[in-house]
C-alpha positions in Angstrom: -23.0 -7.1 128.0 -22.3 -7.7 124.3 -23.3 -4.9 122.1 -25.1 -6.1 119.4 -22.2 -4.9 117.2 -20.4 -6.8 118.5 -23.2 -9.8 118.1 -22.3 -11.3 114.6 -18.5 -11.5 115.7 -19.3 -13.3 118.9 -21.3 -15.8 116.7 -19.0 -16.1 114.2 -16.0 -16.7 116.5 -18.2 -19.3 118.2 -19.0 -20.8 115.2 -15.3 -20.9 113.5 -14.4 -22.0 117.2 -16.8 -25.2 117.0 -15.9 -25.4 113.4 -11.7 -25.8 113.4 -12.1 -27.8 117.3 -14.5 -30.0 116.0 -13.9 -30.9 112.2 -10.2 -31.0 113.2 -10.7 -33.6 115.7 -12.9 -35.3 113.9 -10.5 -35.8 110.8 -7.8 -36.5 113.2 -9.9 -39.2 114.9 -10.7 -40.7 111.5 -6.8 -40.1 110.4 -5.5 -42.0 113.3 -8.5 -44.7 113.0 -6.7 -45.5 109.7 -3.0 -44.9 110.3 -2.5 -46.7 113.2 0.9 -47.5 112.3 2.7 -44.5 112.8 1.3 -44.2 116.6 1.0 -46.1 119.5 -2.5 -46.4 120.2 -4.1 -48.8 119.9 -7.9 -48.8 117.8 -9.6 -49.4 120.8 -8.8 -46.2 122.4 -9.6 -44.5 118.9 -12.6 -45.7 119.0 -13.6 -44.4 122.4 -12.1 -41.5 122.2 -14.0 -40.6 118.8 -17.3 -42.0 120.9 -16.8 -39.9 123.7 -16.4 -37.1 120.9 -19.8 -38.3 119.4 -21.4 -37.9 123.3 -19.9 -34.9 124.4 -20.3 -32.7 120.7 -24.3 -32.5 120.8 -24.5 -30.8 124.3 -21.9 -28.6 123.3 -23.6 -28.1 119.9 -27.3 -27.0 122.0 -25.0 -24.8 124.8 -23.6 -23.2 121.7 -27.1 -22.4 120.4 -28.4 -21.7 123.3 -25.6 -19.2 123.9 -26.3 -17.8 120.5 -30.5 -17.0 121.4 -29.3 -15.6 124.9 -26.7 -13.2 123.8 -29.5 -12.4 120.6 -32.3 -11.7 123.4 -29.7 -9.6 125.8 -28.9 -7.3 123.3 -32.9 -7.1 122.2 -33.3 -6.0 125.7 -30.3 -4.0 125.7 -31.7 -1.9 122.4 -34.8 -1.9 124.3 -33.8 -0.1 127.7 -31.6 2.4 124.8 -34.8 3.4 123.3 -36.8 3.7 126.7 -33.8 5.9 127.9 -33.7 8.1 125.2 -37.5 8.7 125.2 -37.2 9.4 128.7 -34.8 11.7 128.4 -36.3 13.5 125.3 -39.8 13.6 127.7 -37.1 15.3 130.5 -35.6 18.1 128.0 -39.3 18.2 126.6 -40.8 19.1 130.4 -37.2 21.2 130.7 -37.8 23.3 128.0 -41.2 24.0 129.2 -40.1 25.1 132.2 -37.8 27.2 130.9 -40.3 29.0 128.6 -42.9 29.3 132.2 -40.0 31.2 133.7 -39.5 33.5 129.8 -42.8 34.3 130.0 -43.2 35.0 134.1 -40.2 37.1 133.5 -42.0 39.1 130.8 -44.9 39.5 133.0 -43.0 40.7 135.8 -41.5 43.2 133.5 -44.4 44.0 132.1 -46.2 44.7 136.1 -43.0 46.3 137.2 -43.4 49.2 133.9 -47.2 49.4 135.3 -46.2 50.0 138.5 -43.6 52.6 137.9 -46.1 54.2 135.4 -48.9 54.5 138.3 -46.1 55.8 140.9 -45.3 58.6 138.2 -49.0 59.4 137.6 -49.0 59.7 141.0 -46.4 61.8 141.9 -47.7 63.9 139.3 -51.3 64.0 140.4 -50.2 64.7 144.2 -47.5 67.2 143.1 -50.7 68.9 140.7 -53.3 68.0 144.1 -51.1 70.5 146.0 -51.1 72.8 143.8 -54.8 73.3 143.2 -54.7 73.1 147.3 -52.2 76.1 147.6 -54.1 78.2 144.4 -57.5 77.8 147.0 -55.6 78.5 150.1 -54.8 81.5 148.2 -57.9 82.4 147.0 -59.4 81.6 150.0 -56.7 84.0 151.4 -57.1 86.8 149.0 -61.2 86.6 149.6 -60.4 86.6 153.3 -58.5 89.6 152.8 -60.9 90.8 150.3 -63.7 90.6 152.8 -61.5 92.3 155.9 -60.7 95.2 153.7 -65.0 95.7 152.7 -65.1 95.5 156.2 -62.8 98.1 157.0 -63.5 100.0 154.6 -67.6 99.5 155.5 -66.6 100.1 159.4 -64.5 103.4 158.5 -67.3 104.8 156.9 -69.7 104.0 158.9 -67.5 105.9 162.0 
């Protein structure tokens, strides 16, 4: 694949290609119509070979061309995949990022349930430790009216003896 920065030398090689192959034949075609002293062919075969020239340069003129659009459209296609890329990789580090900020804020929660928690096991603790108290203060008073009510009773039995 040609990059399309490399586009305008591709078409410029092709063109300086067609440019000194064919205007250099062509002038040495016409030369050696003219001068056909110095060499040994003869003007017949000049002439055909400057006819196939005239035969064979148009094709290559429209493959040149046609070269030129193709490599054009291949790097249009080319910038077009680049761009899709990118967007889908900016749509992937956008759905990343959210994810990323899901699990900051989970995190936070789970933080913020785990301080909860601890809080209501302290409360707790404190409630049971302060629910065993007020348990043992009745089981004393209980106790001490008990003893309370054994003593009256002594005391009511020993005078009543």
């Amino acid at each position: 694949m040609i990059k399309s920065s490399n586009l305008n030398s591709v078409i410029n090689q092709l063109d300086a290609d067609r440019a000194a192959s064919g205007e250099s034949t062509i002038n040495n075609n016409h030369a050696q119509l003219f001068d056909t002293d110095g060499n040994e062919c003869s003007l017949a075969a000049l002439q055909l070979s400057h006819g196939i020239l005239q035969i064979a340069e148009p094709p290559l003129q429209r493959s040149r061309l046609q070269l030129k659009e193709l490599i054009g459209k291949q790097n249009k296609i080319y910038i077009d995949l680049s761009k899709e890329k990118f967007k889908l990789d900016c749509s992937e580090v956008a759905k990343l990022n959210d994810m990323m900020n899901d699990v900051k804020r989970y995190k936070d929660k789970l933080r913020r349930i785990k301080k909860e928690m601890q809080n209501i096991y302290q409360r707790t603790k404190v409630l049971k430790k302060r629910a065993a108290n007020v348990a043992s203060c009745k089981q004393r008073d209980f106790q001490r009216k008990l003893d309370k009510q054994q003593q009256e009773e002594s005391l009511i039995g020993s005078q009543s003896h």
